[in-house]
C-alpha positions, 0 to 999 in steps of 0.5 A: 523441464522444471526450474527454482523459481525465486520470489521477488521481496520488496523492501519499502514497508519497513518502517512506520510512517511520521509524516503526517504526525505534524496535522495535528498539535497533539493538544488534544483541544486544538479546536476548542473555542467558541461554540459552533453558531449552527442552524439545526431543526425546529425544537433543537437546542440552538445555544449549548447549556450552562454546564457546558459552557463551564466545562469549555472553560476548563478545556480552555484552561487546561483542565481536561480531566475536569472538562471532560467530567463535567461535559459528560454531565452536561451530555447526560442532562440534555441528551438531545442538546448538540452542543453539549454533545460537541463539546463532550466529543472535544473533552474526548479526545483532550483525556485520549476517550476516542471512543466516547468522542466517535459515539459524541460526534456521531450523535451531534449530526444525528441531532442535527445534521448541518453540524456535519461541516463543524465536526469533521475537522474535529475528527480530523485534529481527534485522529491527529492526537491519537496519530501522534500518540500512537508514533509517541509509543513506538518510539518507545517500543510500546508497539501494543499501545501505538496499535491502539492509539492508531486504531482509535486514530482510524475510529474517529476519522477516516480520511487519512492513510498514514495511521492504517499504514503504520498498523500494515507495517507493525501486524507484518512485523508481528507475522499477522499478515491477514490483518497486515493486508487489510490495513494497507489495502485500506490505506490504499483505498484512502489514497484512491478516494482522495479528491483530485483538487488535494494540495500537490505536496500532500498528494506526494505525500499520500502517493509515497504512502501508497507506493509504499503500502503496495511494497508492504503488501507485495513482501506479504504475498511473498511471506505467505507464498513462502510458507506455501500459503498460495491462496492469499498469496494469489489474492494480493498479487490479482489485487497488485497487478490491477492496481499498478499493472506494470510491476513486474515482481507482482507479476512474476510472484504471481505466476509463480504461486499459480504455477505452484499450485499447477493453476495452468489455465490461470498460469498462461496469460499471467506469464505471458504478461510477464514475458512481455515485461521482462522479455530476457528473463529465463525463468519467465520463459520457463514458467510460461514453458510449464504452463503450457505443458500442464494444459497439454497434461490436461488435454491428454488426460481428457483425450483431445489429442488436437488441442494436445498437439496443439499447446505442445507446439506452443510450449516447444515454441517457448523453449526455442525461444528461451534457447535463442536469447541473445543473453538472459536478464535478472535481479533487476532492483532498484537501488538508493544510494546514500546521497545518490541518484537512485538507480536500477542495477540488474545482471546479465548472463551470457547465453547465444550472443558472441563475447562481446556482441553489444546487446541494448535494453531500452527501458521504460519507468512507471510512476503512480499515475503512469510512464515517467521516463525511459532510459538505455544502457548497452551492455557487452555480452558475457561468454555464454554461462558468465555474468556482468552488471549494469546499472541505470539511473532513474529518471530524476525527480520522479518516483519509480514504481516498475518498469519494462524494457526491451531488446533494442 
């Protein structure tokens, strides 16, 4: 038996992210002030220099271009003064040089590492400029320039998500999908380092940040299986099912691309997971079907005839199963209407049940950090061959990642 499968697409990355645009007061000289009064080592300079202080002067007044000329001289005059080097890392960022204030600030705490504490917020407002700078240009349609502005943005500092986010949404956009998969497996990456005592609303924010890169990275796998890229569609969805192991599209994407690639072996227990998500799933069933079917291929072949007879009882297990489904369940999706309880909608197909017969599916909701609800919906099965619709609300006030369910 073989069967069409359709890949499951998401729809969260599709556009870019502004939420964090406000960190920063896109000024490029928000911290600017007095110098940082730092004990460093024995022989280096404590106090900045005299051209230094007059190039803080013009920062403050406004002057960028002028401050950072002059700062850049002050550096070049005492190389090893941290101060003067602070300074020039703040006149950087105030004319868009990310790139001289990453090499300014990396030598301050090479000169004098308890400066460490002082230069990490000015990354920080640094990556908040060019953040912002880079939305400023997308709004414009200017998608070259906003790429580069972010990754200046993530040269300075490494700490926030949204900017390596924005990069995943626009290299999808331009069909760069190995660069589209680093940038949100980054963005990711951030997400996960963050300390656990983070502010709740920046939590939510940075947890929405990842919900939507793990979308992001799932309609890439789906582009790549698309274009019969299985390799690298397998390898983002390994990476989506570890990381939030109830989601059933990455897991029916999945085995899917190993069953395209007659990955049999590999096939069965990624299937099986599905199954036990999606239990009234027909096409889950049958690909579990295949995969059985190709290792007995593959046991015959290698002429062991008693793990052949063996798998071919499991497969045909399988199809009984498949045969005795009261209905079968599919296109399930999750819905947000405008000004609406958000909801999962799916269809239902009759197959072994009488017209009528009442089936139940209890439902079980995953958030980011685990199980945030349940929900049941009785459904009135369909002749066998007909379809109906059912419609479940989610829980409110809870962000829905995935699900499961089950016959009740």
């Amino acid at each position: 038996m073989r069967f069409h499968g359709r890949l499951f697409l998401a729809l969260g990355a599709s556009a870019v992210a502004g939420a964090c645009a406000a960190a920063g007061t896109g000024t490029g000289a928000s911290g600017a002030g007095a110098f940082p009064s730092v004990a460093c080592a024995e022989g280096v300079p404590a106090t900045p220099s005299a051209a230094a202080v007059a190039a803080q002067r013009s920062l403050l007044l406004g002057r960028s271009q002028e401050a950072f000329t002059a700062a850049q001289a002050a550096a070049a005059a005492e190389p090893t003064n941290p101060q003067d080097q602070f300074l020039l890392g703040q006149t950087a960022v105030a004319v868009g040089n990310y790139e001289v204030a990453d090499q300014a600030w990396d030598r301050v705490v090479e000169l004098c590492p308890a400066f460490e504490p002082e230069v990490a917020p000015e990354r920080e407002r640094g990556w908040a400029t060019a953040f912002q700078a880079g939305l400023d240009a997308y709004q414009q349609g200017d998608t070259a320039t906003a790429m580069a502005s972010w990754q200046r943005a993530n040269q300075l500092y490494t700490g926030r998500p949204d900017a390596y986010y924005n990069l995943g949404v626009v290299y999808s956009q331009r069909g760069d999908l190995e660069q589209a998969t680093r940038s949100y497996r980054e963005a990711i990456a951030i997400v996960d380092r963050m300390p656990a005592d983070t502010a709740a609303a920046e939590m939510a924010s940075r947890a929405e940040t990842r919900q939507n890169s793990l979308a992001g990275l799932l309609s890439v796998g789906a582009r790549q299986f698309s274009t019969d890229q299985f390799g690298p569609a397998i390898e983002i969805f390994r990476y989506l099912t570890g990381l939030d192991p109830n989601n059933r599209d990455a897991w029916y994407n999945y085995a899917l691309a190993l069953y395209k690639q007659e990955r049999w072996d590999d096939l069965v227990p990624i299937a099986q997971r599905v199954v036990q998500i999606d239990p009234l799933n027909e096409n889950a069933r049958i690909i579990l079907f295949n995969g059985y079917k190709g290792q007995a291929e593959a046991a015959a072949a290698a002429n062991n005839t008693a793990r052949q007879r063996e798998i071919q009882n499991q497969a045909l297990r399988v199809l009984e199963e498949v045969e005795a489904l009261p209905v079968y369940v599919d296109e399930i999706r999750f819905e947000s209407p405008e000004g609406g309880q958000p909801v999962m909608t799916g269809r239902v197909v009759g197959n072994r049940a009488n017209a009528g017969q009442q089936v139940t599916l209890n439902f079980t909701f995953f958030g980011t950090s685990g199980q945030v609800g349940t929900q049941s919906t009785t459904v009135a099965a369909p002749a066998k061959g007909q379809s109906t619709t059912f419609q479940v609300p989610l829980p409110a006030g809870q962000t829905v990642t995935s699900f499961s369910y089950r016959q009740g």
